[in-house]
C-alpha positions in Angstrom: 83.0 -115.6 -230.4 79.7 -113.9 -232.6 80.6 -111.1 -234.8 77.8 -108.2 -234.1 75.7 -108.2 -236.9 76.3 -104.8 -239.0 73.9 -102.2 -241.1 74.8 -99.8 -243.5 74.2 -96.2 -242.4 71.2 -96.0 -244.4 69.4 -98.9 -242.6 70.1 -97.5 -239.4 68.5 -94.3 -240.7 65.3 -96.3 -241.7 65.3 -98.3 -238.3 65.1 -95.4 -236.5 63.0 -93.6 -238.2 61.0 -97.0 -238.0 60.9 -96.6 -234.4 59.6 -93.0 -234.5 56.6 -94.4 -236.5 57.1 -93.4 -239.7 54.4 -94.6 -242.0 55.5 -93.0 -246.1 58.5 -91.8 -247.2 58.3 -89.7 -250.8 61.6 -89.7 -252.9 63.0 -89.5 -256.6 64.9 -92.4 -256.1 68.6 -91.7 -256.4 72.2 -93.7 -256.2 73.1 -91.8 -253.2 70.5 -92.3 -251.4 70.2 -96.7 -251.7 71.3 -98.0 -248.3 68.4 -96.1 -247.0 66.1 -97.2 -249.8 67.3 -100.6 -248.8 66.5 -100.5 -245.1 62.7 -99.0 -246.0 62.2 -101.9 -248.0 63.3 -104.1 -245.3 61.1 -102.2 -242.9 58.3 -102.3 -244.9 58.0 -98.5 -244.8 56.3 -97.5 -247.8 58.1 -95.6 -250.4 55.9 -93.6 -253.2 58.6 -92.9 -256.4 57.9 -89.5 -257.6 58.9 -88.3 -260.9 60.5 -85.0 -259.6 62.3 -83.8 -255.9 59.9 -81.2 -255.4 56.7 -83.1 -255.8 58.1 -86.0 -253.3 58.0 -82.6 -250.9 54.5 -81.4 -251.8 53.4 -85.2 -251.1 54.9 -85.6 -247.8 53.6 -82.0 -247.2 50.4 -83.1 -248.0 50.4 -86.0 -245.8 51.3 -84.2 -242.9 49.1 -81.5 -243.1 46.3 -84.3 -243.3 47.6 -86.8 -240.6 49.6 -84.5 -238.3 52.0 -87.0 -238.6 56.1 -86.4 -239.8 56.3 -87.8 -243.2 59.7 -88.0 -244.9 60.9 -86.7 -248.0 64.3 -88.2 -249.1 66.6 -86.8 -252.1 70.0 -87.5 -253.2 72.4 -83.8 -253.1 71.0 -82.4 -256.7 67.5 -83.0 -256.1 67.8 -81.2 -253.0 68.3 -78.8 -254.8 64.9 -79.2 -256.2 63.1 -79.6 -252.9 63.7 -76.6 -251.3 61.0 -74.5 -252.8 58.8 -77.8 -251.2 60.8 -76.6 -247.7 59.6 -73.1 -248.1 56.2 -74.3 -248.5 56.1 -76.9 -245.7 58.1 -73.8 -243.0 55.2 -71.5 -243.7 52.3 -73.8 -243.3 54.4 -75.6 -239.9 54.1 -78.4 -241.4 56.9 -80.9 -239.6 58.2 -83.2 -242.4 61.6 -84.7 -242.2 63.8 -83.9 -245.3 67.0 -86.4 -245.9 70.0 -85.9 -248.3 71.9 -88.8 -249.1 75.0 -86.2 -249.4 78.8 -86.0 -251.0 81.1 -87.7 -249.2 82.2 -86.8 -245.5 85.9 -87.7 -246.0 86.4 -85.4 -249.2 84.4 -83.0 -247.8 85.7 -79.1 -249.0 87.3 -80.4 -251.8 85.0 -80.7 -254.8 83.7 -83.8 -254.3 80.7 -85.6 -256.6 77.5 -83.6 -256.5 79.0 -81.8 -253.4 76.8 -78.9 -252.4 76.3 -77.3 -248.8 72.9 -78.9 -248.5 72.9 -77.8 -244.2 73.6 -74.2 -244.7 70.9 -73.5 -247.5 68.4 -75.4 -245.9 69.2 -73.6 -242.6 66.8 -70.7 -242.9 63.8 -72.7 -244.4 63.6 -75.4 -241.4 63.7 -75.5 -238.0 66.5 -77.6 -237.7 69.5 -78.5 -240.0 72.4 -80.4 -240.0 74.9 -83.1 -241.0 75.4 -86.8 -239.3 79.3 -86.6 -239.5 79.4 -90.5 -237.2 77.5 -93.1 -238.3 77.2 -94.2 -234.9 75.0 -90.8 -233.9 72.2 -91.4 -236.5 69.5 -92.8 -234.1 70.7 -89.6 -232.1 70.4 -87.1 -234.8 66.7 -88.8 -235.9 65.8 -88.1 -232.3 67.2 -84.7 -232.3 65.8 -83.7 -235.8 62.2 -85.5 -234.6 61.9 -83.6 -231.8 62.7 -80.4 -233.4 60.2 -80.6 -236.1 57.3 -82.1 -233.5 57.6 -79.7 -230.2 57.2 -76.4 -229.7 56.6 -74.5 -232.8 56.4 -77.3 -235.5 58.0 -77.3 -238.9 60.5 -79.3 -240.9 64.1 -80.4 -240.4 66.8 -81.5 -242.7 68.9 -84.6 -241.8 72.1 -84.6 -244.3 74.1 -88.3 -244.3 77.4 -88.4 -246.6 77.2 -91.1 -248.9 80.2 -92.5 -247.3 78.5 -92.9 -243.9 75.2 -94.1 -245.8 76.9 -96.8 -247.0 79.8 -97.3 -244.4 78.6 -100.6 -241.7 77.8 -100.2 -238.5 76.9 -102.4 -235.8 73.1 -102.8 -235.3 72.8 -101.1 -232.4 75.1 -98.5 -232.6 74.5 -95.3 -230.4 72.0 -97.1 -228.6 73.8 -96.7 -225.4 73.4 -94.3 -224.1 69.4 -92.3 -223.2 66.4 -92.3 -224.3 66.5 -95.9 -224.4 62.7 -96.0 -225.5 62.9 -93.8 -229.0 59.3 -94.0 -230.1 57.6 -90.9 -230.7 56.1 -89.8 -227.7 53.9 -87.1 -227.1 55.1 -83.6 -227.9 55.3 -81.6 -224.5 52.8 -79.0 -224.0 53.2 -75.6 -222.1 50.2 -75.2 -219.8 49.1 -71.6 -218.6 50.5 -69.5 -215.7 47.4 -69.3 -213.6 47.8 -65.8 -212.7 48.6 -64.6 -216.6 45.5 -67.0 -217.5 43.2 -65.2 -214.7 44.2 -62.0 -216.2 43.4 -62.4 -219.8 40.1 -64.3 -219.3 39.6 -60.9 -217.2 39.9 -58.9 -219.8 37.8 -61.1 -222.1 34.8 -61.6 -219.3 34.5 -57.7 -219.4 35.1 -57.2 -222.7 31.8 -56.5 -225.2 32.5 -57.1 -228.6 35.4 -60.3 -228.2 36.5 -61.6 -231.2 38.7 -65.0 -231.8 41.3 -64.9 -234.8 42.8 -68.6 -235.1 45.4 -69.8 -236.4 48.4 -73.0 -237.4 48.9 -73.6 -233.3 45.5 -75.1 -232.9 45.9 -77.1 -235.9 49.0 -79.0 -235.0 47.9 -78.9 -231.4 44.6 -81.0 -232.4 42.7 -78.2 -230.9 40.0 -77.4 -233.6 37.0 -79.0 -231.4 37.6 -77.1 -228.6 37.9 -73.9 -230.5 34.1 -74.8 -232.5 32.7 -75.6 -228.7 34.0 -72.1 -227.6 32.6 -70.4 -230.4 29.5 -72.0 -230.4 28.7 -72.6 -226.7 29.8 -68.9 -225.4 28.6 -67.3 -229.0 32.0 -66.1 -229.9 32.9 -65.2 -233.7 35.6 -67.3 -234.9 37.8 -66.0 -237.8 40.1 -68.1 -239.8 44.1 -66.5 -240.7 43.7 -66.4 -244.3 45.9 -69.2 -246.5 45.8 -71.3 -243.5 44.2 -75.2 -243.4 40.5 -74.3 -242.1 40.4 -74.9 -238.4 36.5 -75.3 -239.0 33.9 -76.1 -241.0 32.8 -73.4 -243.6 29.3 -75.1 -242.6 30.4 -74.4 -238.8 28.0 -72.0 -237.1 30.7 -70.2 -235.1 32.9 -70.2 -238.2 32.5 -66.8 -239.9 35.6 -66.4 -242.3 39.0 -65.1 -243.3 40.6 -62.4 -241.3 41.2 -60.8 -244.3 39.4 -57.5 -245.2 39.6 -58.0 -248.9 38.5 -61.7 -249.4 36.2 -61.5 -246.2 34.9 -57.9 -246.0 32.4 -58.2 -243.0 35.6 -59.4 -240.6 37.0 -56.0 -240.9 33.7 -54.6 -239.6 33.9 -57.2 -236.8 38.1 -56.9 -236.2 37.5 -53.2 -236.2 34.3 -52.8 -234.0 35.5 -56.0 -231.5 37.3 -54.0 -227.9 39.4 -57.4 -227.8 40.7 -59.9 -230.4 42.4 -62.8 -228.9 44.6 -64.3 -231.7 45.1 -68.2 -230.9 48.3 -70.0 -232.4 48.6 -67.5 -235.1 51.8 -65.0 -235.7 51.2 -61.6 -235.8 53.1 -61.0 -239.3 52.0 -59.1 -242.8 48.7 -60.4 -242.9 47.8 -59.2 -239.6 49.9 -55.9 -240.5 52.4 -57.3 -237.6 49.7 -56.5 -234.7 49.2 -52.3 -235.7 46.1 -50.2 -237.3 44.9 -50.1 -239.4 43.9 -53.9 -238.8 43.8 -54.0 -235.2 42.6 -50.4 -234.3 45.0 -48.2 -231.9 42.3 -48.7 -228.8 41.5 -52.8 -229.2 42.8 -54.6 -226.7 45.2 -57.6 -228.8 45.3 -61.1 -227.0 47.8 -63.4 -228.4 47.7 -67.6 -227.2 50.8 -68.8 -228.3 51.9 -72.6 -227.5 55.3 -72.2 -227.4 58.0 -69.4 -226.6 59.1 -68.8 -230.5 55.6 -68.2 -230.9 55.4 -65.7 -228.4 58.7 -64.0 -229.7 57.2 -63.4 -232.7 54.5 -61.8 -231.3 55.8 -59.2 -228.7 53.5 -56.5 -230.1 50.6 -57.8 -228.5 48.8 -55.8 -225.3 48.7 -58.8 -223.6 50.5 -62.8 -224.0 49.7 -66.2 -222.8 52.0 -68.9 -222.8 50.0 -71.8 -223.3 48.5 -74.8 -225.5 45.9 -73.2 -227.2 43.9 -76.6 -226.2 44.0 -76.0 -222.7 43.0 -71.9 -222.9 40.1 -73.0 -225.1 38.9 -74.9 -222.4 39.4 -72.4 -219.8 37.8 -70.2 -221.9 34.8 -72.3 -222.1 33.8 -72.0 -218.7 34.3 -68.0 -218.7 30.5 -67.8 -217.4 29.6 -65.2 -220.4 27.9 -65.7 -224.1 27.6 -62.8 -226.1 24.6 -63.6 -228.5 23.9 -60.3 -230.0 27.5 -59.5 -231.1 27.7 -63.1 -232.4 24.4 -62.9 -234.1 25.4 -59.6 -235.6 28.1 -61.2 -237.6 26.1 -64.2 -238.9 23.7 -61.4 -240.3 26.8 -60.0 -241.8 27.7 -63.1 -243.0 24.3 -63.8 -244.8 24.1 -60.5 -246.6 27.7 -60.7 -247.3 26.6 -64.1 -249.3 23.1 -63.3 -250.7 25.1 -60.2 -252.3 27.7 -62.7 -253.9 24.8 -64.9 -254.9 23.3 -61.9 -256.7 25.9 -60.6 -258.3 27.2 -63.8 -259.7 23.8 -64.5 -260.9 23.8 -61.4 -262.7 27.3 -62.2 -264.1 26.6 -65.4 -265.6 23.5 -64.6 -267.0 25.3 -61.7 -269.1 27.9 -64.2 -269.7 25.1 -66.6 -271.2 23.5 -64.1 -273.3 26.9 -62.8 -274.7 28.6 -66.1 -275.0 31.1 -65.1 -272.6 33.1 -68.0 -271.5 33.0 -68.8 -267.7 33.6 -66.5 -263.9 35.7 -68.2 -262.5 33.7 -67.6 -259.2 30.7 -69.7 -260.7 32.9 -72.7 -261.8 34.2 -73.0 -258.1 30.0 -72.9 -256.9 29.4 -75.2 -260.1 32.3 -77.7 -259.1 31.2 -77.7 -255.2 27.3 -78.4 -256.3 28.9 -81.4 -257.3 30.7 -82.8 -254.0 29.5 -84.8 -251.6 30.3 -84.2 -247.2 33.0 -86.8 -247.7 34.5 -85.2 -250.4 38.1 -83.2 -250.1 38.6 -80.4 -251.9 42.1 -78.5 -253.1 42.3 -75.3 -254.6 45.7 -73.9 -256.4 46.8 -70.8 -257.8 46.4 -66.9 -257.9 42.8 -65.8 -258.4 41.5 -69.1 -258.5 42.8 -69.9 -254.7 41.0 -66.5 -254.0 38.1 -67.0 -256.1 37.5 -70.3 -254.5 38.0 -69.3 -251.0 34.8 -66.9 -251.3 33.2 -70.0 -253.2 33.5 -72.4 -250.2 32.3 -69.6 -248.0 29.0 -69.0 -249.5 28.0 -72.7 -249.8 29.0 -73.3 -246.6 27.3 -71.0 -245.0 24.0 -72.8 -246.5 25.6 -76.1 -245.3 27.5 -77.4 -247.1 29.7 -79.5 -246.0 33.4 -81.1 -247.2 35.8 -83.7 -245.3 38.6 -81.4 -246.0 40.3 -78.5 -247.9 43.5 -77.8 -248.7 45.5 -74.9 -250.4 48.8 -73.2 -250.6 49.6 -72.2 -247.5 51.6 -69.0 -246.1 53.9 -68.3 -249.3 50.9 -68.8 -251.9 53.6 -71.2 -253.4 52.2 -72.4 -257.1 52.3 -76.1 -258.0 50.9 -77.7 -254.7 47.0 -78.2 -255.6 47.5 -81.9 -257.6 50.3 -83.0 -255.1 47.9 -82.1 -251.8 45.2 -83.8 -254.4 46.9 -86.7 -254.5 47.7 -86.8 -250.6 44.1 -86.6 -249.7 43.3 -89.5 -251.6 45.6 -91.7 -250.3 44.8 -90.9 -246.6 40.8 -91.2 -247.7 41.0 -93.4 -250.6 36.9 -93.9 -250.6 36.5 -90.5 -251.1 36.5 -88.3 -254.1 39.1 -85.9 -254.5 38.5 -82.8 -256.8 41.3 -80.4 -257.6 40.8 -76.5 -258.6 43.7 -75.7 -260.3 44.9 -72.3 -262.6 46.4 -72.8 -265.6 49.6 -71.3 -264.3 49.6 -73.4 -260.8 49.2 -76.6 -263.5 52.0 -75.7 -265.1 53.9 -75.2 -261.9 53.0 -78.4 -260.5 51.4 -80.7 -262.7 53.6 -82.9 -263.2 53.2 -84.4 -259.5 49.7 -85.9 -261.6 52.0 -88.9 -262.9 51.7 -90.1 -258.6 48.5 -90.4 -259.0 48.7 -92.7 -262.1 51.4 -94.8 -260.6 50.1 -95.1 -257.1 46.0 -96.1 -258.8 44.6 -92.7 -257.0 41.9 -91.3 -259.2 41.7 -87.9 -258.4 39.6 -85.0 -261.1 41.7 -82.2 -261.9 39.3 -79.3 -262.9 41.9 -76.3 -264.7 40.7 -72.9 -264.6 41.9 -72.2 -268.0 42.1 -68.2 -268.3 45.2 -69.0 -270.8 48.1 -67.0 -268.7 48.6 -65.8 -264.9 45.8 -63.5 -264.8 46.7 -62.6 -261.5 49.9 -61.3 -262.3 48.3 -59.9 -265.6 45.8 -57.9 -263.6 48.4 -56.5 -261.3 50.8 -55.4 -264.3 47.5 -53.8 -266.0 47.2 -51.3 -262.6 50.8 -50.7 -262.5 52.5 -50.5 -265.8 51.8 -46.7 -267.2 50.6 -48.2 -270.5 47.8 -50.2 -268.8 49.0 -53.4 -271.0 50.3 -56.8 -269.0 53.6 -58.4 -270.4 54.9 -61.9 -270.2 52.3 -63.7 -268.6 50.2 -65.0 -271.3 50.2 -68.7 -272.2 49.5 -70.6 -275.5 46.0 -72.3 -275.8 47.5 -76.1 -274.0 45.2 -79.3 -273.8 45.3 -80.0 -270.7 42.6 -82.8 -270.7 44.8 -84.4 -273.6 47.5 -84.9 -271.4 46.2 -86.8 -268.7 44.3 -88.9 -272.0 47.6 -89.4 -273.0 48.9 -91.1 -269.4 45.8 -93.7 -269.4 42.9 -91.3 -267.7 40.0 -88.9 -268.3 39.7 -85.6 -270.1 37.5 -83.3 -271.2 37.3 -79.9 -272.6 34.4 -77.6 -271.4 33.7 -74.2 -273.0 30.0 -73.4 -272.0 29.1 -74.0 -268.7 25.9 -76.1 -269.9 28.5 -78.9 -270.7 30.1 -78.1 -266.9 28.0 -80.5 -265.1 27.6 -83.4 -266.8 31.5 -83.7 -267.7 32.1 -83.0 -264.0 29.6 -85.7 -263.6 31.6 -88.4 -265.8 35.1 -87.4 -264.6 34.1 -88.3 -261.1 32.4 -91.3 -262.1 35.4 -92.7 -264.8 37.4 -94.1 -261.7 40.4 -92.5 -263.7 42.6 -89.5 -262.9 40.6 -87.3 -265.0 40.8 -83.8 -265.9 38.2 -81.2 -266.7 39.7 -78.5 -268.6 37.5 -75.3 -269.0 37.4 -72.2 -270.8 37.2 -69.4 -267.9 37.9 -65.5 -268.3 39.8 -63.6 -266.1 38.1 -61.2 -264.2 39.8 -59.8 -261.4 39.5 -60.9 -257.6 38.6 -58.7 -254.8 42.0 -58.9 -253.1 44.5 -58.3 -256.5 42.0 -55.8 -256.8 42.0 -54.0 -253.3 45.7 -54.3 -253.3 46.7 -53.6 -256.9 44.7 -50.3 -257.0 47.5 -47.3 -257.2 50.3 -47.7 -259.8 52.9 -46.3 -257.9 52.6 -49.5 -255.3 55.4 -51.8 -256.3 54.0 -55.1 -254.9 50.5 -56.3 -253.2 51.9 -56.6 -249.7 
């Protein structure tokens, strides 16, 4: 009689994840964690080797956010450790990537075993879903389980932990396998459609209302619902708002696209939120950026619609005067056929828009030209314009750190609204968690390897993160790192100066670091800019070497409109 062939734990894992159409899995490669290194090999799955846990998080975060497709990041029990901040970042962007530990052993379990460390419970509150495979013949269960956690509903990451015992015990192939769902390819993730009568009611309310404003948010991302929301907008001549440190939903170039609901980075959408009788938030959370739903953001008297696509959406937003169940995809196209435009509100806030712009356009003008004549080293403001004059529609661009994440979201507002246009941007996300920029960098290449990939990064979001850069090198995915080099975390610094009684900052400064003579150092590009006559044409040449290249330039640090706004009484303890 045939012995049943036999896999090690971790190739099951890989099979099954396989099956779920996996495509990259990012890892620091570890003992514990072999078997399953074994069975990607022998599914071809590519592996990308990262030279730290947390940027083989970033990478897969990045990958997901691009694709809207589960990546994996697998570490070994210490390195998880080191992912976890890459967990936070991933739960407040949605972003459903599936984390592995290759953990201490199962049968010593309690008892101090090598590297033992309760992985499940600390990554419990970061994910959606965490727990340990205790029988090796429930891992095609637990991927299924873990899969469907991270892909329905409200998506966001899971943790799988598997013992090393189990990852390298053998199993028979097709162990667990019979019992349902036979068929364990990914399948599509179920959507909630609307109550009619709830739906009836809240187009109702936005048919007679005369100043309707849209705020959206992560559920139309993940729900692949941005084109319905730009044909809304445009076709009915709503304003569209974007919640602030989120992917852009549209276009900055889009005409129904006006900006950040955020009064401090965006000033015209508090006219708009505060004038509008009825915002209706789509796929967003009503949480400290939108003051949790109460004035003085959302006035005492406007009527507050939220769109939620699934039910821990909607418990998050109970404040709300009125709530629809429902996949933001299908109420956008009910919405479209509401029978109503409202062309003088909407063409109210493009004007608002265009003066908001042609005043940043003059003052920045006036800024740099007194920087000029005094030999002032660069605004940060006009090296984000300077860097975007240089990109192409195909382009991606990634912006990282304090002021230069906010600097560079008014940057890509004011050139879009004269048309520009970028394949993609991509940013720290809910937690303005440092260190992402080069790993999303090197994620946008990868998925759109013909185009160019320029990366804004601080000094102190470098220093966070850079590391990650060595991907880019090993995996032959030029990307230009451009530092804004203010030499400390200005942002922080700017803060301190409002609050400490002395008016002084403390222990945020950094030393003067060669930036561009690292990434010389590792076999690509760098340059040192001072002046921003030599901007251009070094921008010009790092984009052109076919090398990870950085530009590293000489910026000062002048404060942004929202540390400013939110840093302005000294008795405030944080900028919340």
């Amino acid at each position: 009689m045939a012995q049943p062939n036999t896999l090690r734990g971790g190739a099951l894992l890989a099979r099954a994840l396989q099956e779920k159409g996996v495509e990259h899995v990012f890892t620091l490669a570890g003992g514990f964690c072999n078997p399953a290194l074994e069975g990607f090999m022998e599914c071809q799955i590519l592996v990308i080797n990262c030279p730290h846990e947390q940027t083989a998080g970033h990478l897969a975060d990045g990958h997901t956010r691009i694709t809207r497709k589960p990546s994996v990041c697998l570490v070994g029990p210490e390195g998880f450790a080191n992912a976890v901040p890459a967990m936070l970042e991933a739960g407040g962007e949605r972003s459903p990537i599936i984390f592995i530990t290759g953990s201490s052993t199962l049968k010593r379990q309690g008892a101090g075993g090598f590297k033992e460390i309760d992985d499940v419970a600390i990554a419990a509150p970061l994910v959606k879903y965490s727990v340990q495979i205790t029988d090796g013949e429930r891992i095609s269960e637990f991927v299924e389980r873990a899969w469907n956690a991270a892909t329905t509903g409200y998506p966001g990451p899971v943790h799988l932990s598997l013992p090393v015992d189990i990852m390298f015990s053998s199993f028979e192939e097709h162990a667990g396998r019979e019992e349902r769902p036979w068929n364990r390819q990914a399948r599509p993730a179920p959507r909630a459609w609307p109550e009619p009568a709830v739906l009836q009611k809240v187009l109702a309310i936005i048919q007679n209302a005369e100043r309707p404003v849209i705020i959206g948010g992560h559920g139309i991302w993940w729900s692949k619902a941005e084109s319905a929301l730009e044909s809304a907008g445009r076709e009915l001549r709503l304003p569209v708002f974007n919640v602030p440190y989120h992917t852009k939903l549209l276009g900055e170039e889009c005409e129904a696209y006006m900006g950040l609901a955020d009064f401090h980075q965006y000033h015209p959408s508090k006219e708009a939120i505060h004038e509008a009788d009825v915002v209706v938030m789509i796929g967003g959370r009503l949480d400290n950026q939108m003051n949790f739903g109460n004035p003085p953001f959302f006035k005492k008297d406007t009527t507050l619609i939220c769109v939620n696509g699934s039910t821990e959406e909607v418990d998050f937003n109970y404040a709300a005067d009125e709530i629809l169940l429902s996949d933001p995809g299908a109420f956008l196209e009910a919405l479209r056929n509401i029978g109503k435009t409202w062309p003088q509100w909407f063409d109210l806030q493009k004007q608002r828009r265009e003066k908001w712009v042609t005043e940043w356009e003059a003052h920045i003008a006036a800024e740099t030209n007194a920087d000029e004549k005094a030999g002032n080293k660069m605004h940060p403001l006009q090296l984000g314009l300077d860097v975007l004059a240089e990109m192409a529609s195909e382009d991606w661009l990634v912006f990282d750190g304090g002021n230069t994440h906010f600097w560079n979201e008014i940057a890509v507002n004011m050139t879009g609204f004269r048309g520009q246009k970028l394949a993609g941007i991509l940013h720290p996300g809910n937690y303005s968690l440092l260190g992402v920029g080069v790993s999303f960098g090197v994620s946008a290449k990868a998925t759109h390897p013909e185009s160019n990939v320029v990366v804004i990064s601080g000094d102190g979001a470098f220093l966070s993160g850079g590391l990650s850069i060595e991907a880019a090198f090993q995996e032959g995915l030029p990307i230009t790192v451009v530092i804004d080099n203010n030499g400390g975390l200005d942002c922080i610094s700017q803060q301190q100066e409002r609050l400490f009684a002395n008016g002084q900052h403390f222990a945020t400064d950094f030393r003067d670091i060669p930036f561009h003579t690292m990434f010389e150092g590792l076999g690509g590009h760098g340059e040192l800019v001072t002046t921003r006559a030599e901007l251009k044409p070094a921008l010009q040449r790092a984009m052109a070497s076919g090398k990870t290249a950085c530009v590293n330039v000489k910026c000062r640090g002048v404060i942004s409109p929202i540390v400013a706004a939110t840093s302005d009484k000294r008795d405030k303890a944080s900028i919340e």
